[in-house]
C-alpha positions as CSV (number, residue, x, y, z in Angstrom):
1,X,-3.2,-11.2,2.7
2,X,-5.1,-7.9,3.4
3,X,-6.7,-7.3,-0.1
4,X,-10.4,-6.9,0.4
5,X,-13.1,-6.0,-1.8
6,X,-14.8,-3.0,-0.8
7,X,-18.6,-2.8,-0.3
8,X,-21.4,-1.3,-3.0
9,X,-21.6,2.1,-3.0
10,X,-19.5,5.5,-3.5
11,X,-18.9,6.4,-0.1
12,X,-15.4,7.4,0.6
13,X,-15.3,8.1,4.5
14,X,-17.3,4.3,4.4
15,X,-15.0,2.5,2.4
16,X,-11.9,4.5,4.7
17,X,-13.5,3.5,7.4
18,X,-13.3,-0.3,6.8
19,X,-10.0,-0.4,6.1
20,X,-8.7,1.3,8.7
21,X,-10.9,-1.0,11.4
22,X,-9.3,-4.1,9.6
23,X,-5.8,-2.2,10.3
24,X,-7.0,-1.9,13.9
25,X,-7.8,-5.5,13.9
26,X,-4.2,-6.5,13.6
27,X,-3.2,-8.1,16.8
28,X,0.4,-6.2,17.2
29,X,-1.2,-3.1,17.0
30,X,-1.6,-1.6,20.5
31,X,-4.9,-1.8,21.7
32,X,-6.9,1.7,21.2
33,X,-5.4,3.0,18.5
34,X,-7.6,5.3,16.5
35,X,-6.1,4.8,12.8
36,X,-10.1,5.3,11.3
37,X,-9.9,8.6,13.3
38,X,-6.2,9.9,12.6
39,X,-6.8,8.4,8.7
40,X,-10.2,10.8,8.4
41,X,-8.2,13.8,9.4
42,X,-5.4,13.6,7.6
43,X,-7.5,12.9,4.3
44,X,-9.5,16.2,5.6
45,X,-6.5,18.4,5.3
46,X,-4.8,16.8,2.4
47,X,-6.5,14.6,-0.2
48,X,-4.6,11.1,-0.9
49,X,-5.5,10.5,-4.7
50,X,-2.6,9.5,-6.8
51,X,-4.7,10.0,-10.0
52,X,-5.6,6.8,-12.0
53,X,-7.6,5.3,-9.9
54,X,-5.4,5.2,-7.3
55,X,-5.5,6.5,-3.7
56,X,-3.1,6.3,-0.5
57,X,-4.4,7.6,2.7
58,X,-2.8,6.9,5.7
59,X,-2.2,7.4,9.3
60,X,1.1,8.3,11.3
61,X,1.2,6.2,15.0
62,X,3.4,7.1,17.9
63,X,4.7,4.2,18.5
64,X,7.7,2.0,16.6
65,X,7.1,-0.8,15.2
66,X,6.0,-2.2,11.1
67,X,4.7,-0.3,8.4
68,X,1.6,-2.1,7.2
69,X,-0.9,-1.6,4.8
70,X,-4.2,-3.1,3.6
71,X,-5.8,-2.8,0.4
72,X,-9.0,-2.1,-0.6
73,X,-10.6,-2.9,-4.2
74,X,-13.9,-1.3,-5.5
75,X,-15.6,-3.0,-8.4
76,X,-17.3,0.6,-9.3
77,X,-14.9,3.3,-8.1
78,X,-15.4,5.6,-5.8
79,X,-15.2,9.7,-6.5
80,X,-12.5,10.1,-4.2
81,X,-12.5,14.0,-4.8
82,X,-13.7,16.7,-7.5
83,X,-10.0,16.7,-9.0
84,X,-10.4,12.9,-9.8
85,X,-11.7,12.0,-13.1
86,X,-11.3,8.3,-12.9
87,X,-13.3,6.9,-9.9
88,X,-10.7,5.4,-7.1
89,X,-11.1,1.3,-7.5
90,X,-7.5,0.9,-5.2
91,X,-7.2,2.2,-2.2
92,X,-3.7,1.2,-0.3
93,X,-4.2,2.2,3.4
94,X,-0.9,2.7,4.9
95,X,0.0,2.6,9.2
96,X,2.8,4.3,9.4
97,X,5.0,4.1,12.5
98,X,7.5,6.8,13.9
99,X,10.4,4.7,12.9
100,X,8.9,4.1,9.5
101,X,8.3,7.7,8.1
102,X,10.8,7.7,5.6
103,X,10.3,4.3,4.3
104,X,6.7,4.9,3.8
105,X,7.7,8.3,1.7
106,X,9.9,6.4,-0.2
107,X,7.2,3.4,-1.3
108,X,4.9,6.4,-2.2
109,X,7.0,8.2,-4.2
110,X,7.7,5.0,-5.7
111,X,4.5,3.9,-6.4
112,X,3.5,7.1,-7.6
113,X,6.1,6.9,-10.5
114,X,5.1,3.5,-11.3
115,X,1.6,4.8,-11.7
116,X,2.4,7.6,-13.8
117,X,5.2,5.8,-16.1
118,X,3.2,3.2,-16.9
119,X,-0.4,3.0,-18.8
120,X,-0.8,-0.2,-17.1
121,X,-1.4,0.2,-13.8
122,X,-4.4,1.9,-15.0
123,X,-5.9,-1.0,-16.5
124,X,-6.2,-2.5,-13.1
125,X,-9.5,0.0,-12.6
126,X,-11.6,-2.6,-15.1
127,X,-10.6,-6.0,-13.3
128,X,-13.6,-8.0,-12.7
129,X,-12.7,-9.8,-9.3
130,X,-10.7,-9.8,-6.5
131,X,-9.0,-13.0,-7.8
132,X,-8.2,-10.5,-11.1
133,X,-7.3,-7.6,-8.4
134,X,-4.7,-10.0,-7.0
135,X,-2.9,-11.5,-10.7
136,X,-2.7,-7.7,-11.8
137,X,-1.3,-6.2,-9.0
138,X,1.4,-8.9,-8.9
139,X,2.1,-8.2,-12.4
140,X,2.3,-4.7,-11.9
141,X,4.4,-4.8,-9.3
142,X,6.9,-6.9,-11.4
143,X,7.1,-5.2,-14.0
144,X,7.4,-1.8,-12.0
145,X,11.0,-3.1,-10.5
146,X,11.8,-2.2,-14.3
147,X,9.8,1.3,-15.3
148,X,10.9,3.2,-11.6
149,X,14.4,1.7,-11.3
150,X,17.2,-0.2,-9.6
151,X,16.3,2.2,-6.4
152,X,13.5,0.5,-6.0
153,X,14.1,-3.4,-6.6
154,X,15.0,-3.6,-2.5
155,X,11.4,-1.8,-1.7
156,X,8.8,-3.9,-4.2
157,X,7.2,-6.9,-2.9
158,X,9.1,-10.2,-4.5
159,X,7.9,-12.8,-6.5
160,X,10.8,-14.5,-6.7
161,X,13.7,-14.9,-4.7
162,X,17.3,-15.3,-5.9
163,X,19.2,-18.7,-4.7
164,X,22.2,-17.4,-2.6
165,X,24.5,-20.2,-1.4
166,X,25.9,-19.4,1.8
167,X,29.6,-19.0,2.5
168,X,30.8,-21.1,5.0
169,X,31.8,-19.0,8.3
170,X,35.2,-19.9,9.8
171,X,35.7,-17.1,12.5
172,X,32.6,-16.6,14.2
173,X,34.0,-13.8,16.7
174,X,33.0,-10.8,14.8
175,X,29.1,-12.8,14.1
176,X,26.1,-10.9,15.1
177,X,22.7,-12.2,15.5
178,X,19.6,-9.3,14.7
């Protein structure tokens, strides 16, 4: 639900900026948190470009609680840094709690290996509209349970789920409720 299409222009720190305000916006994110300022300096002292148009910056909290993301699409690109030879047109924009850390290294490393094992997911750079953003990344993210592994099958967003009929329980003194 948080894929948005990014203003005109080529602006990094602008387009950056947006998504992490819409981040901020969520309401179980503590009130003053400064993800546009902790996302700024972390892309200061290391850049976030996965190469292919792609781009992850993100922003470690103190605090416990989800790892969310939002993602932004730009219909032009933007030159995310001199090392980048295709223009950034996704830009995932991770929140990253204490409790999440490793999670979120694992998604990355992840997605990284999707992005690089398969030509495809660099296809998604000449979509036409954020309806077209949407149906690629879907597809890309089923077919990427297949190109990075079983490891990652748990991880990837599902399309579909599997029907698991439930056994019946008969001793419910051992039964705990999370």
């Amino acid at each position: 639900g948080r894929l948005i299409e990014l203003p005109e222009g080529d602006d990094k720190e602008e387009a950056l900026r947006i998504l992490a305000r819409i981040l901020e916006a969520i309401p179980s994110i503590p009130a003053g948190l400064d993800i546009e300022g902790l996302v700024l300096e972390r892309e200061r002292a290391a850049l976030t470009s996965l190469g292919h148009g792609w781009a992850c910056p993100h922003a470690r909290v103190p605090f416990e609680g989800d790892l969310l993301c939002v993602v932004g699409w730009s219909p032009r690109g933007i030159k995310y840094s001199t090392e980048d030879t295709v223009p950034v047109s996704i830009i995932i924009m991770h929140m990253v709690p204490e409790n999440q850390r490793n999670q979120y290294l694992r998604e990355i490393s992840l997605l990284a290996k999707a992005i690089l094992g398969d030509p495809k997911w660099g296809e998604i750079t000449t979509a036409r509209d954020l309806t077209e953003v949407r149906d690629r990344l879907l597809d890309l993210i089923s077919s990427a349970k297949d190109v990075v592994g079983p490891d990652s099958r748990a991880r990837m967003i599902r399309l579909q789920r599997p029907k698991i009929e439930p056994a019946p329980i008969t001793d419910l003194s051992n039964l705990v409720i999370e």
